[in-house]
N, C-alpha and C positions, 0 to 999 in steps of 0.2 A: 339612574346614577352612572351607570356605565357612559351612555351617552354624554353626560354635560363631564366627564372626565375626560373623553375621547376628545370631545372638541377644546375641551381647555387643554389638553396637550397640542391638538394640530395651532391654536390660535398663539402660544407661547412659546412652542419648540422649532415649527422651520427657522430654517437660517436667514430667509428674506423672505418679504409679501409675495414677490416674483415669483420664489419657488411654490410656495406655497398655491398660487392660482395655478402654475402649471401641473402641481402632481395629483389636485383633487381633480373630481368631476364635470363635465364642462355643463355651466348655470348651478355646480353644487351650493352657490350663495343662497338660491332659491329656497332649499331644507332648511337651510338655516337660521331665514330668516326672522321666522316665529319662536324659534329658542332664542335666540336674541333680544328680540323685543321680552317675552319673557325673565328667560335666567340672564340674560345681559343685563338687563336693565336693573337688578339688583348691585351690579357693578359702575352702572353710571350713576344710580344714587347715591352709592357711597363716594365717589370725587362730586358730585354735586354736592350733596351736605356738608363735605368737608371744606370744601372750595371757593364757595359761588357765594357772594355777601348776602345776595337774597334768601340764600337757604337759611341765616343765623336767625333771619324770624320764624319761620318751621322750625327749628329745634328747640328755639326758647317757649314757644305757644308746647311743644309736645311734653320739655318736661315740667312746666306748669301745670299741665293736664295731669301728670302722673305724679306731680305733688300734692295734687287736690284727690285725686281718687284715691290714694293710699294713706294720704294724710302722714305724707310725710315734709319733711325742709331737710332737702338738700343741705350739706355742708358750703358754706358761704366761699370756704375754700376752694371746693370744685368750681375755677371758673373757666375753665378749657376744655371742649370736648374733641372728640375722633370717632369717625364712624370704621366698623371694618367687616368686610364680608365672613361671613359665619358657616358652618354646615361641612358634614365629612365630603362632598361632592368638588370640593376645592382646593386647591392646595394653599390658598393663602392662610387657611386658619391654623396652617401648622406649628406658631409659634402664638397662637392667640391668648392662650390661657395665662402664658407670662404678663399677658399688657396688664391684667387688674390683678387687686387686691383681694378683692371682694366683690359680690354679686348682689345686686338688688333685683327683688326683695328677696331677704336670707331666707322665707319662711312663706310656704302656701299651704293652706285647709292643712294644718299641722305636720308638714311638710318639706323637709330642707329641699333644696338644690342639689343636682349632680351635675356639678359642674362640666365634666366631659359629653357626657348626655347633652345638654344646653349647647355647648359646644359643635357637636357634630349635628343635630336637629334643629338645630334655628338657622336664619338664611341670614342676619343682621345683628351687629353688637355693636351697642352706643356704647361709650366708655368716656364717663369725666372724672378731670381728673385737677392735681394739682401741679402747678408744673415746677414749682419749690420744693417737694415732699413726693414721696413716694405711693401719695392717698389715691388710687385709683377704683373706680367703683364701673363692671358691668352691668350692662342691663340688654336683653335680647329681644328681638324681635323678630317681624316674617314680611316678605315682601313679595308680591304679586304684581308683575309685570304686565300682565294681558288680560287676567282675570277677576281683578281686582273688586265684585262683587262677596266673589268666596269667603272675603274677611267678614263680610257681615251674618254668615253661618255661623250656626252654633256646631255643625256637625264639621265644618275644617277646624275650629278650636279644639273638638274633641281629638282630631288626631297631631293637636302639636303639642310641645311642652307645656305645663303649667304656667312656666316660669319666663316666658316667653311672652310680654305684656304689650308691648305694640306695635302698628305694623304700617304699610304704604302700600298701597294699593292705586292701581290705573284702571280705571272705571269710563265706561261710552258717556260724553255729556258734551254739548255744546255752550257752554256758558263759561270756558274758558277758567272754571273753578278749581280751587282748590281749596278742600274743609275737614275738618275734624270730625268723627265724631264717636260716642263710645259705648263698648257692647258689655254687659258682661254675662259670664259662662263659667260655670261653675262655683258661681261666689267671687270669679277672680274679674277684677276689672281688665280691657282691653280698649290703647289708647290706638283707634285708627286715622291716618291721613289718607286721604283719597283725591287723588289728580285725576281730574277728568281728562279723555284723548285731546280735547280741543286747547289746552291750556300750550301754551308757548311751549315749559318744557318738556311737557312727553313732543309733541310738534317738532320742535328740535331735533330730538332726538331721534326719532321716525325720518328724518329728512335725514340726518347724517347718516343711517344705517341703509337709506337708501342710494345715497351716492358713492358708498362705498359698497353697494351693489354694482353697481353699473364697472366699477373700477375693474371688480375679480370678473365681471361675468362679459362687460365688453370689450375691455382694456383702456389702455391710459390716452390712446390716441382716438377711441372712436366715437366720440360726441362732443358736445361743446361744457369746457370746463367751467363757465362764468354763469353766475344764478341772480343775478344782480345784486348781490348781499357781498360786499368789500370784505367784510372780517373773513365770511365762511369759503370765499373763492383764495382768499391768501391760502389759508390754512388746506384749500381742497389741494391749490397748485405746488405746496409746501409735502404731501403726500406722493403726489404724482413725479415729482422731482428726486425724492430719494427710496423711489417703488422698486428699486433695486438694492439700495441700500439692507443692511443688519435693521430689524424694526429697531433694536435698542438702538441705533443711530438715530433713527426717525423720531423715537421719544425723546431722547435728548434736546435735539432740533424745535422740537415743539416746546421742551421744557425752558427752554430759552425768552419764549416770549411772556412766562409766567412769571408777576412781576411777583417777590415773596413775599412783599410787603400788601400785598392783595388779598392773601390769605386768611382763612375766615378761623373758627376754633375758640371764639371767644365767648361766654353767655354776654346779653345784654338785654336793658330792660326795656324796649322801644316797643311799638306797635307790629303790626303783622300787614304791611300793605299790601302786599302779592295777594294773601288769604282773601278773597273777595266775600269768601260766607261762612262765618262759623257756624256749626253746628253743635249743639248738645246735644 
């Protein structure tokens, strides 16, 4: 805990990228790079789900899954969702418990929710909502960046919340998969997606985290900035340009090119193309 607070202060509080390479350790990228893929990567899924148009088929397939295991129907009203990073290890969840209403499901093995508990022990909170009305409804889950077999234990379920029903997990496979499928432990069902390493977006994202390796650990002028990929050499040389810059300047700059009408957040009832294999 210490640790992933430690680094989220160094990666949110220097004043620039610049300083920041110069006052850690020289190759400190290297430690990090496995927390990253890791507890980072509960952070790229949340702007990927939130974001990325392809993700709106993963979250319509997950809570279909979690209305058929529960047997429950959604309110037709909820047709907007957001994802948001979870867990006392964060400072984002500090204004979390205001975003809903209520928690789904109110009730396990005769059991209410403690909401704060859910709060600070879960790593992920879906929250739909209404965007006329004030109807918002949580729901938690667990996210596994590297080890993503763990979610198919019964003994990692025993040590997370009840109330905590599903989860993403990054799992070894070359078949460029990504599947569903669902465990239950303790009478309580759990809805999992699992992204294989080989799938584009863990891939993606292993490539960006490694070229923003090379930036902290060789600098900005010692290898060749171009990858043959036009979108990701913009956006690498769009870095390296304002790598002295306030990062809030640098998000800004990047937020420029996000167009808001691209924005995903909507349920919808299409098929699941990306999904290559469901599994029950």
């Amino acid at each position: 805990m210490y640790y992933h607070n430690n680094l989220e202060y160094k990666l949110y509080n220097y004043d620039t990228l610049n300083s920041m390479r110069g006052t850690l350790p020289l190759n400190f990228f290297n430690s990090l790079e496995q927390y990253l893929k890791n507890w980072g990567f509960q952070y790229f899924l949340v702007n990927f789900l939130n974001y990325d148009k392809s993700a709106s088929f993963i979250v319509n397939e997950l809570i279909q899954r979690l209305s058929i295991e529960y047997d429950v129907t959604f309110s037709e009203n909820l047709t907007d969702y957001k994802f948001y990073i979870s867990g006392s290890d964060s400072k984002l969840t500090i204004d979390l418990k205001d975003r809903f209403t209520t928690i789904f499901p109110l009730e396990l093995n005769n059991q209410k929710a403690n909401i704060q508990s859910m709060i600070d022990r879960s790593d992920i909170c879906l929250i739909l909502f209404n965007p006329n009305t004030n109807e918002k409804v949580g729901i938690f889950g667990e996210v596994e960046g590297l080890k993503g077999n763990k979610l198919k234990r019964e003994s990692y379920w025993n040590a997370k919340p009840d109330f905590s029903i599903f989860s993403f997990g990054v799992i070894d496979g070359q078949n460029k998969q990504i599947y569903f499928q669902d465990l239950r432990v303790n009478n309580i069902n759990k809805i999992q997606c699992f992204f294989e390493t080989s799938n584009p977006i863990i891939k993606d994202f292993w490539h960006t985290l490694s070229y923003i390796k090379l930036l902290f650990n060789e600098g900005i002028y010692e290898y060749n900035l171009y990858t043959k990929d036009e979108e990701f050499d913009f956006f690498l040389n769009l870095i390296v340009k304002n790598w002295s810059n306030d990062v809030e300047i640098l998000l800004n700059n990047i937020l420029q090119y996000i167009d808001g009408k691209e924005l995903i957040g909507k349920l919808i009832n299409e098929q699941l193309p990306i999904i290559t294999n469901l599994q029950a």
